[in-house]
N, C-alpha and C positions, 0 to 999 in steps of 0.2 A: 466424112468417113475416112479411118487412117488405113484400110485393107490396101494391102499392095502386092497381091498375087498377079500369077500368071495364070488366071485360072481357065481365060477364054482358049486354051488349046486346047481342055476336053471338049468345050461347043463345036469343035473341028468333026467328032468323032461321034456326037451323041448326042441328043438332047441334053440341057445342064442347067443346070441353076446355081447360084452361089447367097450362101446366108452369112452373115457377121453378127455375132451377138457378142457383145461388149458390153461394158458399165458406162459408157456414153464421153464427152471430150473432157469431164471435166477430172478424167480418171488417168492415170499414168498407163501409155501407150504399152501392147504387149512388146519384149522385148528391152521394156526400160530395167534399168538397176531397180528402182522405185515399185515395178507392176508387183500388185498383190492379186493372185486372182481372186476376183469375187464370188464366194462359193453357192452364195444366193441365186447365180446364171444357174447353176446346174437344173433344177426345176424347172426352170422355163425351157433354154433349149431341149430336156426332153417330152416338154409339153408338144414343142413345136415340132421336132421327130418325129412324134407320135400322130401329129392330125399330118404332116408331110403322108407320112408311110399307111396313115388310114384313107386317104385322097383319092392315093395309088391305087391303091387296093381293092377300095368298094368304087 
């Protein structure tokens, strides 16, 4: 995994989780000259939004 957050300060405050969706290692890291975003993520991560925030919910 390339995520290099700081994200464990919200687990300080709240319950948290953290997700990473990427095109996988063999894709130019975000942040590179190179990264193209792959526009095919967008369907999935709102797939995955959606059963998160349905979880919740019901």
């Amino acid at each position: 995994m390339r995520a290099s957050e700081d994200f464990g300060v919200f687990g300080w405050a709240a319950k948290s989780a953290m997700l990473c969706l990427g095109p996988g290692e063999e894709h130019p890291a975000l942040h590179q000259p190179d990264y193209d975003f792959p526009k095919d993520l967008i369907p999935v991560g709102a797939r995955i939004f959606d059963r998160i925030a349905r979880d919740l919910l019901y």
